[in-house]
Each structure stands twice: as C-alpha cells, then as structure tokens.
SELUMLUM-943614 format. One record per residue (C-alpha): residue in three letters; x, y, z. Coordinates in nm, 2 decimals. Layout:
<site><resn>ALA</resn><u>X</u><v>Y</v><w>Z</w></site>
...
***
This chain:
<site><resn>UNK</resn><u>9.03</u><v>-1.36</v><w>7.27</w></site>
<site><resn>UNK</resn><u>9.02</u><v>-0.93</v><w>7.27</w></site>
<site><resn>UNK</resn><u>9.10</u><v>-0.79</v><w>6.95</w></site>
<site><resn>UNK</resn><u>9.17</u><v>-0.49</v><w>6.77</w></site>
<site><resn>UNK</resn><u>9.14</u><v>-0.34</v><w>6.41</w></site>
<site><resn>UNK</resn><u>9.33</u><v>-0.12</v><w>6.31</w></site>
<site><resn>UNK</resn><u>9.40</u><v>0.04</v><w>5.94</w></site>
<site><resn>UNK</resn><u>9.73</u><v>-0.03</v><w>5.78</w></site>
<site><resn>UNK</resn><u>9.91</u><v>0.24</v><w>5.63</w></site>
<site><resn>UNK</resn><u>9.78</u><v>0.00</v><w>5.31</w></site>
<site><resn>UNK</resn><u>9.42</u><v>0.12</v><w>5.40</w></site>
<site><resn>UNK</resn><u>9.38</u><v>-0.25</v><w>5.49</w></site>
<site><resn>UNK</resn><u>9.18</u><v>-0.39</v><w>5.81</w></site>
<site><resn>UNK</resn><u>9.39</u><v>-0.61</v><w>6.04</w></site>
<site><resn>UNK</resn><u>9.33</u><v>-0.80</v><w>6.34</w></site>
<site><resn>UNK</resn><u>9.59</u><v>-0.73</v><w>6.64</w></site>
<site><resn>UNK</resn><u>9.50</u><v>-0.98</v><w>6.96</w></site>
<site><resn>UNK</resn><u>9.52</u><v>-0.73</v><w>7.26</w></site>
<site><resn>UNK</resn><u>9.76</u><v>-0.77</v><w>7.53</w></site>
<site><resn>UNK</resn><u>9.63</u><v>-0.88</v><w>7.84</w></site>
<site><resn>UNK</resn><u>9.67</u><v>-0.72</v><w>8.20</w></site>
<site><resn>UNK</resn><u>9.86</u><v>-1.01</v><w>8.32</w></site>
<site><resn>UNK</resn><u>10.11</u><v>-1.02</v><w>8.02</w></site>
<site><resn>UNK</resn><u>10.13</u><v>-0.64</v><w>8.07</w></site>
<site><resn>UNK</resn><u>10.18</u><v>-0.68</v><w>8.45</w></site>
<site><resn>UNK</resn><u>10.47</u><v>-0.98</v><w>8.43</w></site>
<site><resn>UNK</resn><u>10.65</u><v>-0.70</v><w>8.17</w></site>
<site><resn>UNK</resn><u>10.66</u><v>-0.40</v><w>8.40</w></site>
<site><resn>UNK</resn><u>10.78</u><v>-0.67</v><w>8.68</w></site>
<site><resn>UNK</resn><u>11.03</u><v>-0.78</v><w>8.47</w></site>
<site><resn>UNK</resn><u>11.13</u><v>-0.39</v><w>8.38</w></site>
<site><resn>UNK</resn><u>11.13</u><v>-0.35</v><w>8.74</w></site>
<site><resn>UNK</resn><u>11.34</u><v>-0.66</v><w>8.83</w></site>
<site><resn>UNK</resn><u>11.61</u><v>-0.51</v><w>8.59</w></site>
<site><resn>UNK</resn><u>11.68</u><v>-0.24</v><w>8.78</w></site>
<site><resn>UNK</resn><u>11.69</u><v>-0.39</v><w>9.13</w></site>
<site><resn>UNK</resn><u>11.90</u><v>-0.65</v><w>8.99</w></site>
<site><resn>UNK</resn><u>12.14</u><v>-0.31</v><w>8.95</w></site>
<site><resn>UNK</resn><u>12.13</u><v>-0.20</v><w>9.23</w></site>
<site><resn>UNK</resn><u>12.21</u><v>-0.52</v><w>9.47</w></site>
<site><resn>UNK</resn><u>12.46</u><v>-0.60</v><w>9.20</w></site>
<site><resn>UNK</resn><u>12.61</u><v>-0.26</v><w>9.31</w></site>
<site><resn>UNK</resn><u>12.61</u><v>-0.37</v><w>9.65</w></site>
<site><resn>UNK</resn><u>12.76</u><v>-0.66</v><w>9.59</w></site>
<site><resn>UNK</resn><u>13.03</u><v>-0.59</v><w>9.36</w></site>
<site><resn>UNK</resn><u>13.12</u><v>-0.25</v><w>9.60</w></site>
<site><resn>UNK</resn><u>13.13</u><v>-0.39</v><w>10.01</w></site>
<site><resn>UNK</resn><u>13.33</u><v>-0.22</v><w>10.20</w></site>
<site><resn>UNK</resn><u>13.38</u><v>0.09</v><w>9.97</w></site>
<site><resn>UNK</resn><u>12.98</u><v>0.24</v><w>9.96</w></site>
<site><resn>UNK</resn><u>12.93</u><v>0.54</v><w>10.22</w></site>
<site><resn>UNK</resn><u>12.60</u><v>0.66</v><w>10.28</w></site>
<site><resn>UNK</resn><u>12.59</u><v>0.95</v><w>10.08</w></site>
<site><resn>UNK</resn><u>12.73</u><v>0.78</v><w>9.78</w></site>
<site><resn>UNK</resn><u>12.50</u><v>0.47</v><w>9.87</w></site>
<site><resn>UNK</resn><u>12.22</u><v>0.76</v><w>9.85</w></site>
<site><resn>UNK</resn><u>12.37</u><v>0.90</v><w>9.51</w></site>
<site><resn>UNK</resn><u>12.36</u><v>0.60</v><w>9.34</w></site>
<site><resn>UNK</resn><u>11.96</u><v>0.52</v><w>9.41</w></site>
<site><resn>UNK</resn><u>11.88</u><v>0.85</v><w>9.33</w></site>
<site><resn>UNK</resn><u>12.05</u><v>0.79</v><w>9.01</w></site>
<site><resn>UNK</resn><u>11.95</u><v>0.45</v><w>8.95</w></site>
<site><resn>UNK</resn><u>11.54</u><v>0.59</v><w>9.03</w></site>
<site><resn>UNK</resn><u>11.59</u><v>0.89</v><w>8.76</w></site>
<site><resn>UNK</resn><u>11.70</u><v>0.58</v><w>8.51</w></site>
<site><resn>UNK</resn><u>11.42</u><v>0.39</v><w>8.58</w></site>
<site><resn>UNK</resn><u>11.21</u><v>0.66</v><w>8.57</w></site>
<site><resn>UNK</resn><u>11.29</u><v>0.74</v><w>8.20</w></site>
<site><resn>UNK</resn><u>11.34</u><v>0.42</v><w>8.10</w></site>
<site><resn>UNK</resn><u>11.02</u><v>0.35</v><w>7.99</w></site>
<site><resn>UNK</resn><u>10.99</u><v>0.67</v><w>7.72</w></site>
<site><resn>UNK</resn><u>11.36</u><v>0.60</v><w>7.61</w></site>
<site><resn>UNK</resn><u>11.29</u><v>0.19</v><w>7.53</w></site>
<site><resn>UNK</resn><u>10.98</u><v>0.29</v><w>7.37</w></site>
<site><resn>UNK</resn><u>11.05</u><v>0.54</v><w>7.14</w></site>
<site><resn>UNK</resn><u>11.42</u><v>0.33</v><w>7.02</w></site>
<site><resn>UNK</resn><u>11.25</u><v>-0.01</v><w>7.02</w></site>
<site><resn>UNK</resn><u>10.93</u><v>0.01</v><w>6.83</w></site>
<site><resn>UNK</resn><u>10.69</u><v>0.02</v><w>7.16</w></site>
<site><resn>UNK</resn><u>10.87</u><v>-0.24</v><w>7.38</w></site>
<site><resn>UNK</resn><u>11.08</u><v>-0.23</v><w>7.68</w></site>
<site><resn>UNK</resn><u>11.29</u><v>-0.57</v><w>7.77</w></site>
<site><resn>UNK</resn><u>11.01</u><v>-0.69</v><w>7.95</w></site>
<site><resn>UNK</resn><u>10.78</u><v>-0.65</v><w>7.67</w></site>
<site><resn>UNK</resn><u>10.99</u><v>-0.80</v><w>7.43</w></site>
<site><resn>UNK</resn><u>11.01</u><v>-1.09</v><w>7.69</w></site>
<site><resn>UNK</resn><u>10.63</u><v>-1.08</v><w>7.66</w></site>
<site><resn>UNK</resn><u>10.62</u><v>-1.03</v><w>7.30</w></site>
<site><resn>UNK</resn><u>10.35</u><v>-0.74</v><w>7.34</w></site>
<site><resn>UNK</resn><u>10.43</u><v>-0.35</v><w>7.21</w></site>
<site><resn>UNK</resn><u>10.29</u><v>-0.09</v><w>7.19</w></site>
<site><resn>UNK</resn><u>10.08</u><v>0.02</v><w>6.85</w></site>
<site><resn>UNK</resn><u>9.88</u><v>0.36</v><w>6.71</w></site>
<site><resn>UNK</resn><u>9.54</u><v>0.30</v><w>6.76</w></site>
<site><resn>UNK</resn><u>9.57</u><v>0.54</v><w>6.38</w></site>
<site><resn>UNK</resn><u>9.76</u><v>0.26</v><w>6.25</w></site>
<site><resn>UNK</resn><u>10.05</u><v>0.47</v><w>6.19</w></site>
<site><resn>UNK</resn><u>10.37</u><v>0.41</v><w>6.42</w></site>
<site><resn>UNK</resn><u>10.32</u><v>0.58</v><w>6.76</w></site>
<site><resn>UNK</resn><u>10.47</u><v>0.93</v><w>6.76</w></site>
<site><resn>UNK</resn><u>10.72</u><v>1.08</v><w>7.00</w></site>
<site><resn>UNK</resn><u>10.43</u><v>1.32</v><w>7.17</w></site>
<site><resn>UNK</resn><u>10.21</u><v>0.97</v><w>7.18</w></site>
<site><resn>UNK</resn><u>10.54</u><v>0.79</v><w>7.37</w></site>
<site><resn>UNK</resn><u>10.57</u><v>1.11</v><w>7.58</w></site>
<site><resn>UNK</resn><u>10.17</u><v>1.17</v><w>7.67</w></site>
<site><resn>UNK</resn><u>10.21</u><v>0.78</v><w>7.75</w></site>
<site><resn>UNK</resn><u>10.52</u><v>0.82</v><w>7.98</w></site>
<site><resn>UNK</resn><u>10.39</u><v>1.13</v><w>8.15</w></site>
<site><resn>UNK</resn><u>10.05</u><v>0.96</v><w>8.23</w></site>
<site><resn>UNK</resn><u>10.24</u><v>0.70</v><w>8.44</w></site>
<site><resn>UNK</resn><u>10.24</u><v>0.96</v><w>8.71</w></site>
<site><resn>UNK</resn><u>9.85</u><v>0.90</v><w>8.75</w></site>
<site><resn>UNK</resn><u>9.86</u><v>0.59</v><w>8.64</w></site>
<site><resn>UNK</resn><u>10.12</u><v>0.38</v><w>8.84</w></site>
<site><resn>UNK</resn><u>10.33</u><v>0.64</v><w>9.05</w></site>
<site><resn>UNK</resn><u>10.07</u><v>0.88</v><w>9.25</w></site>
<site><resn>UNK</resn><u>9.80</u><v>0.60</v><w>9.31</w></site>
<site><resn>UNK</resn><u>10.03</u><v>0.28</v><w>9.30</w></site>
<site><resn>UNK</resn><u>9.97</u><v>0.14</v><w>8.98</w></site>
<site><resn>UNK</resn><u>9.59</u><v>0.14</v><w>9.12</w></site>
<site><resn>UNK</resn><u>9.44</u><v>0.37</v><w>8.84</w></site>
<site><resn>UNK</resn><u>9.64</u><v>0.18</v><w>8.55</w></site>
<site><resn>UNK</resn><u>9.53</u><v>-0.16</v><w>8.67</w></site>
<site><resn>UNK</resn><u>9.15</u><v>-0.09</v><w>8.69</w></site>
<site><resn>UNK</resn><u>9.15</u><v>0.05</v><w>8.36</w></site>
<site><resn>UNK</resn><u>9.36</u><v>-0.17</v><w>8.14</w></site>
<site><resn>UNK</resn><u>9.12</u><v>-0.44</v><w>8.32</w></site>
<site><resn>UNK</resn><u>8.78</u><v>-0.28</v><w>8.24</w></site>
<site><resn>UNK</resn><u>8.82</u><v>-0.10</v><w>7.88</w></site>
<site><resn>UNK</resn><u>8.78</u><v>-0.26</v><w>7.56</w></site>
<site><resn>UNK</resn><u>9.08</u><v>-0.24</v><w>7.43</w></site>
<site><resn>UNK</resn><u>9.28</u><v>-0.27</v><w>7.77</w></site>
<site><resn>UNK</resn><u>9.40</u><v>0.05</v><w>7.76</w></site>
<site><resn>UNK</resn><u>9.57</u><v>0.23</v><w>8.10</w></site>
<site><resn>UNK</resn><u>9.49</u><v>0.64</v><w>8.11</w></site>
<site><resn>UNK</resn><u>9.82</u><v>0.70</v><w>7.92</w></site>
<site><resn>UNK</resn><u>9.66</u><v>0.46</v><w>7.65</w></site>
<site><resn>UNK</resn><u>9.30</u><v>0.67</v><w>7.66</w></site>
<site><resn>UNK</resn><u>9.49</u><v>0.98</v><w>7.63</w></site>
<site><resn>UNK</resn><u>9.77</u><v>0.92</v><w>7.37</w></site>
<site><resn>UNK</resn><u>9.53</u><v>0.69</v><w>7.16</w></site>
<site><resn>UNK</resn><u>9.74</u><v>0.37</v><w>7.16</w></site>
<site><resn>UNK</resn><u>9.71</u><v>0.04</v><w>7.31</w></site>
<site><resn>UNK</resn><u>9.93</u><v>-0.29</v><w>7.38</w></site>
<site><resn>UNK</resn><u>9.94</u><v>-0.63</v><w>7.16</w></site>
<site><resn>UNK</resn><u>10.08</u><v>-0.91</v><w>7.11</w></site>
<site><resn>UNK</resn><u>10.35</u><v>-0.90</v><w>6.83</w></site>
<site><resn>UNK</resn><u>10.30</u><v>-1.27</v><w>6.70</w></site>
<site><resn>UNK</resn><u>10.06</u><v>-1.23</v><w>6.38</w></site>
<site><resn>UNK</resn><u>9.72</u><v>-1.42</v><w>6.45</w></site>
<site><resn>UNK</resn><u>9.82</u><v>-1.60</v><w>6.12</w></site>
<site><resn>UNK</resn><u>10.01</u><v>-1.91</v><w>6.20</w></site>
<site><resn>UNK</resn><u>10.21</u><v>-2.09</v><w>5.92</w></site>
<site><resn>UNK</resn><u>10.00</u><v>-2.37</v><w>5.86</w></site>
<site><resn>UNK</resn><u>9.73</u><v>-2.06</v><w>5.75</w></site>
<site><resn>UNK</resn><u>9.95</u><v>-1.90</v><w>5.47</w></site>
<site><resn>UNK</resn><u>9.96</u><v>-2.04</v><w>5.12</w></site>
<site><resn>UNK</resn><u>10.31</u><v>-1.98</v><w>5.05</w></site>
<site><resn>UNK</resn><u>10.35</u><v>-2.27</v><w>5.28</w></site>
<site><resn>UNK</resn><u>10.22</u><v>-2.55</v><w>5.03</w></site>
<site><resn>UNK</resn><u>10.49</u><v>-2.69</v><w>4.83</w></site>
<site><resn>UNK</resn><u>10.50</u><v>-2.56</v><w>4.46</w></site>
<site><resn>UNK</resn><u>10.57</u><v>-2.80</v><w>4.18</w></site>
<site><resn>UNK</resn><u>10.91</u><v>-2.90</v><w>4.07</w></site>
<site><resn>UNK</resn><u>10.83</u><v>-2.75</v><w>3.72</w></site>
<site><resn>UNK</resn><u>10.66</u><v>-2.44</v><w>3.82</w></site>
<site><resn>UNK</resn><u>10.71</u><v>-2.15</v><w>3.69</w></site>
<site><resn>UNK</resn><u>10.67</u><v>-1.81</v><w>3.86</w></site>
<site><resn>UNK</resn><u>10.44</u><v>-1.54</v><w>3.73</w></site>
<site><resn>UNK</resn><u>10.62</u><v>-1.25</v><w>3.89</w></site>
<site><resn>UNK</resn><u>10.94</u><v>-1.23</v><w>3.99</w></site>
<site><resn>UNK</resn><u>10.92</u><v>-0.96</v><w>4.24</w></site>
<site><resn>UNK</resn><u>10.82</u><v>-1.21</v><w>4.47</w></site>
<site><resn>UNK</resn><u>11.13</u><v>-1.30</v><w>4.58</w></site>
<site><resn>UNK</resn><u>11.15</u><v>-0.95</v><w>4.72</w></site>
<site><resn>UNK</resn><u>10.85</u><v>-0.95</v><w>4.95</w></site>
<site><resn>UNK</resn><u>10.88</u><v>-0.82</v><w>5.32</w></site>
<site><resn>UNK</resn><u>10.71</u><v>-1.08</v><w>5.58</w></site>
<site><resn>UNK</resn><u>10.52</u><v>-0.82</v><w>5.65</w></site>
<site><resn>UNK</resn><u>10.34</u><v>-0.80</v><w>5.35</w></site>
<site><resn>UNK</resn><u>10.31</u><v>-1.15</v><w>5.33</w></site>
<site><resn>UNK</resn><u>10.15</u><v>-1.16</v><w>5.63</w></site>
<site><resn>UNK</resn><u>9.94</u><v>-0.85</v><w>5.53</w></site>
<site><resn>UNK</resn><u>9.81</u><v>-1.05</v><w>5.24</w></site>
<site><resn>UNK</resn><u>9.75</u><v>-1.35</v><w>5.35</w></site>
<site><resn>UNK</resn><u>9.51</u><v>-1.19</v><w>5.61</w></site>
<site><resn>UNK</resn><u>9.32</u><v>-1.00</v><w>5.33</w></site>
<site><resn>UNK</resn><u>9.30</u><v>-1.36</v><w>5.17</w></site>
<site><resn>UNK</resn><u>9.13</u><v>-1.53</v><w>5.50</w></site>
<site><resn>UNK</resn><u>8.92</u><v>-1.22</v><w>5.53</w></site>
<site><resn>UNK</resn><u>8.81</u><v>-1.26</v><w>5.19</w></site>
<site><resn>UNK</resn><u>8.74</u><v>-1.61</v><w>5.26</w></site>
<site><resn>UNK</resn><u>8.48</u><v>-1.54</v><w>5.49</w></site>
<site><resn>UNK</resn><u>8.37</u><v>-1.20</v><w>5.39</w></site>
<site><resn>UNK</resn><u>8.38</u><v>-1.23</v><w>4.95</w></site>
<site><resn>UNK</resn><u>8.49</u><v>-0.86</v><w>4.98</w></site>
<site><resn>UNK</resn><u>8.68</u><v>-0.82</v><w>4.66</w></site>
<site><resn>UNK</resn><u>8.74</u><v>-0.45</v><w>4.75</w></site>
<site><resn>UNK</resn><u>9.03</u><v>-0.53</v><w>5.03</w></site>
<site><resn>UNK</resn><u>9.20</u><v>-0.77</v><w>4.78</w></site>
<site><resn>UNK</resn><u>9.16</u><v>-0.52</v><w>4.46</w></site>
<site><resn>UNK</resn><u>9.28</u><v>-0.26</v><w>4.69</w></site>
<site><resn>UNK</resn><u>9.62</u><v>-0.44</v><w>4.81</w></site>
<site><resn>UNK</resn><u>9.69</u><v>-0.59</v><w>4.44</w></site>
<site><resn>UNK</resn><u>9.69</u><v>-0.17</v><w>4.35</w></site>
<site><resn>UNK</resn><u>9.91</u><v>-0.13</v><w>4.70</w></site>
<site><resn>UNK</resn><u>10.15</u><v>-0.46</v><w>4.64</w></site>
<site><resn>UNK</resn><u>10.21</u><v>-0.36</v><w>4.23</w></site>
<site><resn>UNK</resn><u>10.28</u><v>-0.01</v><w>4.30</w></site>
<site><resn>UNK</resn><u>10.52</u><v>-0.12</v><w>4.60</w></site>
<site><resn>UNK</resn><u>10.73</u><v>-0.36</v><w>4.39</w></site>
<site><resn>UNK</resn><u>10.69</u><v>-0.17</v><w>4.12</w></site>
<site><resn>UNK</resn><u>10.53</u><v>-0.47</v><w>3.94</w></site>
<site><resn>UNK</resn><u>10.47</u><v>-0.38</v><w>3.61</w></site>
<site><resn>UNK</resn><u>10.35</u><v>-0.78</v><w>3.45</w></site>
<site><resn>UNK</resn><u>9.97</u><v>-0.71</v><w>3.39</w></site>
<site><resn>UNK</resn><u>9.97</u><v>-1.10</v><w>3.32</w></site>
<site><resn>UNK</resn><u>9.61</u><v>-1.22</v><w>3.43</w></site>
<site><resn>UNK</resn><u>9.61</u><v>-1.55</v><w>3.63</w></site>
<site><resn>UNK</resn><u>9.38</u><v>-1.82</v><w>3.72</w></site>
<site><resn>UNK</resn><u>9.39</u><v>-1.82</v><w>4.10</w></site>
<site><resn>UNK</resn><u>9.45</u><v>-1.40</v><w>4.13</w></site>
<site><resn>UNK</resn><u>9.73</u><v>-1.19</v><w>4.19</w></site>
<site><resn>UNK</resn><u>9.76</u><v>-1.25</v><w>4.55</w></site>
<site><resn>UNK</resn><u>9.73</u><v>-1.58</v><w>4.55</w></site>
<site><resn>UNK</resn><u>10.01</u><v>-1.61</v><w>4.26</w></site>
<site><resn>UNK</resn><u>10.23</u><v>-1.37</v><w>4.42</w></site>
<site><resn>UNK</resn><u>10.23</u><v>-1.62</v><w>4.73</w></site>
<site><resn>UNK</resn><u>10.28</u><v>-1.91</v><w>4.54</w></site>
<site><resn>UNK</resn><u>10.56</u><v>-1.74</v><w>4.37</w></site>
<site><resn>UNK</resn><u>10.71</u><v>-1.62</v><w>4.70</w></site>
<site><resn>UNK</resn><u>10.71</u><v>-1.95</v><w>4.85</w></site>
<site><resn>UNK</resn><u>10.89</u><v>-2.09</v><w>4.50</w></site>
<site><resn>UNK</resn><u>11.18</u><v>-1.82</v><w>4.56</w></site>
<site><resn>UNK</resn><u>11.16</u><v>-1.98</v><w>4.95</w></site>
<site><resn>UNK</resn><u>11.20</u><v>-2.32</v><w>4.84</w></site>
<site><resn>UNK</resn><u>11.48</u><v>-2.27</v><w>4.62</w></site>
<site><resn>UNK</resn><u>11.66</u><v>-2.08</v><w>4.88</w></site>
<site><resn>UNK</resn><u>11.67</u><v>-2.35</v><w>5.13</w></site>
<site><resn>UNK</resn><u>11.78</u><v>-2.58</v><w>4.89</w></site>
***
C-alpha cells in the first residue's frame, strides 16, 4: 500500500493512501463515458432534425466542454471530477494546503503532454513509475491523487467505545468537533502509539484548544485527546438516542 505524508495546516503528519493508476484510469473513463453518453443521447433524442453542419457544431461544442471540464470540476469540487468521486480519489497539495487555482490550471494545461499530444502515453508511464504516482501535470504543479476514505477505520477511533451511563464530560466543546479533526486526532493518537512522540499530541492539544476556544485547563487522567474523544462520542451517543 503507497502512501503519502503530508503536513496539515495543524503542522501535523498524516498518512494519505495514494491513488492507484487503475483507479485513476476507471475515473478518466468514466469522465469520458459522460460525455459520449451526450452526445449519442443527442443523436437519439434529435433523428431526423441533425444536418451535418449542426451535427458538426454540436461535437465541436460538446469537445471544448470536455476539454475544460476537467479544470472547472476540479477547482468547484475539491479536486474531483464525477469519475473521481465515483472512485473516491481527489486530488491534494503535496504543501498540505488546498490545491490552488494556478496548481488546477498548471494540472489542466499539462494534459496536453500528458494525455492529448501522446495519447495518454506520457501520463500513464509516469503515474506508473513515480513514487507518489504522479502524471507530468502532478510533477509540475506539486500535487498528487488519493483516496478520500481516511486510513482510520471506525473500529480504530476511541470515540467509538461506549461511555458509561454516568459519565460525565470534561469539556463540552466536544460536541462541536468537525470529523475532520476527529479523525486528525485520532491519527496523532495511533502515531503516538507506536512512535511515544509526545510533541505531535502536545502540539494538536495547543491546535484543538485554541480552535474551540477551549478555555477548561482541567488536567485528566487519560490526556486531553483522549478525553476530548471520549467526550465527543458521549455528545454522539446521546444524539442517537
């Protein structure tokens, strides 16, 4: 399994799984798919009424569509097109930041060597033989493509164990938590796990409180994360009840 670390804008370490070439090649054929769907549904839909000229209008039109399609899905849905939402894979900043317009752009323009001018040759062979699969537009705009479900599965996360009738949460900001940062903080816990490097937890607890503008200083047995979590899933379990 290929993966990448990046930096959150946390300053925290995180594991992505790359996407591989055949996940990246069943998206682009389902991007492509879509659009000669169009086009025969065009057909269909207009017998009898399509001369050739307008015939010809309409796959020039339908071509300068597809041709921008990629640049326009990326940049208005966080990295993916349809098919790579259907893949669950996006593109990501290899800076950790959210890819930029000029990244999309470098990205979309680099198709041209990458899948247009030498039929998808170029794109292939490098996605297949880098590290972090990455086509020329990739190399060049300093991204790369992965999978969107976090490496940490439920059965990982501690807010998943049941919390005591009686319990009583330690901070009630926890009930305001993003996924995302529950995620993010469970994977500093697992990393700690292995690694005892207090720094990335110590770091986060700074991150988290000054987030949530959590000002309870109240020190706990089992640690802030850990708490926060526990607390978290208390808020969880009371909501589906």
């Amino acid at each position: 399994m290929n993966t990448i670390k990046i930096s959150t804008t946390q300053n925290i370490d995180i594991d992505f799984e790359i996407a591989g070439l055949a996940e990246r090649i069943w998206a682009r054929m389902i991007d492509i798919g879509i659009f000669i769907a169009i086009f025969f549904l065009y057909l269909a839909l207009g017998i009898g009424g399509i001369g050739g000229s307008k015939l010809h209008f309409v796959m020039v039109v339908i071509i300068i569509i597809a041709m921008v399609y990629p640049f326009v899905m990326e940049v208005f849905f966080n990295g993916q097109s349809i098919g790579k939402k259907a893949l669950k894979i996006k593109v990501i900043s290899l800076d950790g930041e959210r890819p930029t317009l000029g990244q999309y752009a470098i990205r979309w323009i680099a198709r041209l060597i990458d899948f247009t001018v030498t039929g998808g040759a170029v794109g292939l062979v490098l996605v297949a033989i880098t590290d972090k699969n990455q086509r020329l537009g990739d190399l060049l705009a300093n991204t790369s493509v992965v999978k969107t479900q976090p490496r940490t599965t439920f059965e990982d996360l501690y807010f998943t164990q049941p919390t005591e009738e009686t319990y009583e949460p330690v901070f009630s900001e926890a009930q305001n938590l993003s996924t995302e940062d529950v995620y993010l903080m469970n994977e500093v816990l697992k990393t700690y796990r292995k690694t005892f490097n207090i720094e990335l937890v110590n770091k986060l607890e700074i991150k988290m409180r000054s987030k949530y503008q959590i000002t309870n200083n109240k020190k706990t047995q089992t640690g802030f994360l850990t708490t926060i979590l526990k607390d978290y899933n208390h808020f969880q379990s009371n909501l589906a009840d």
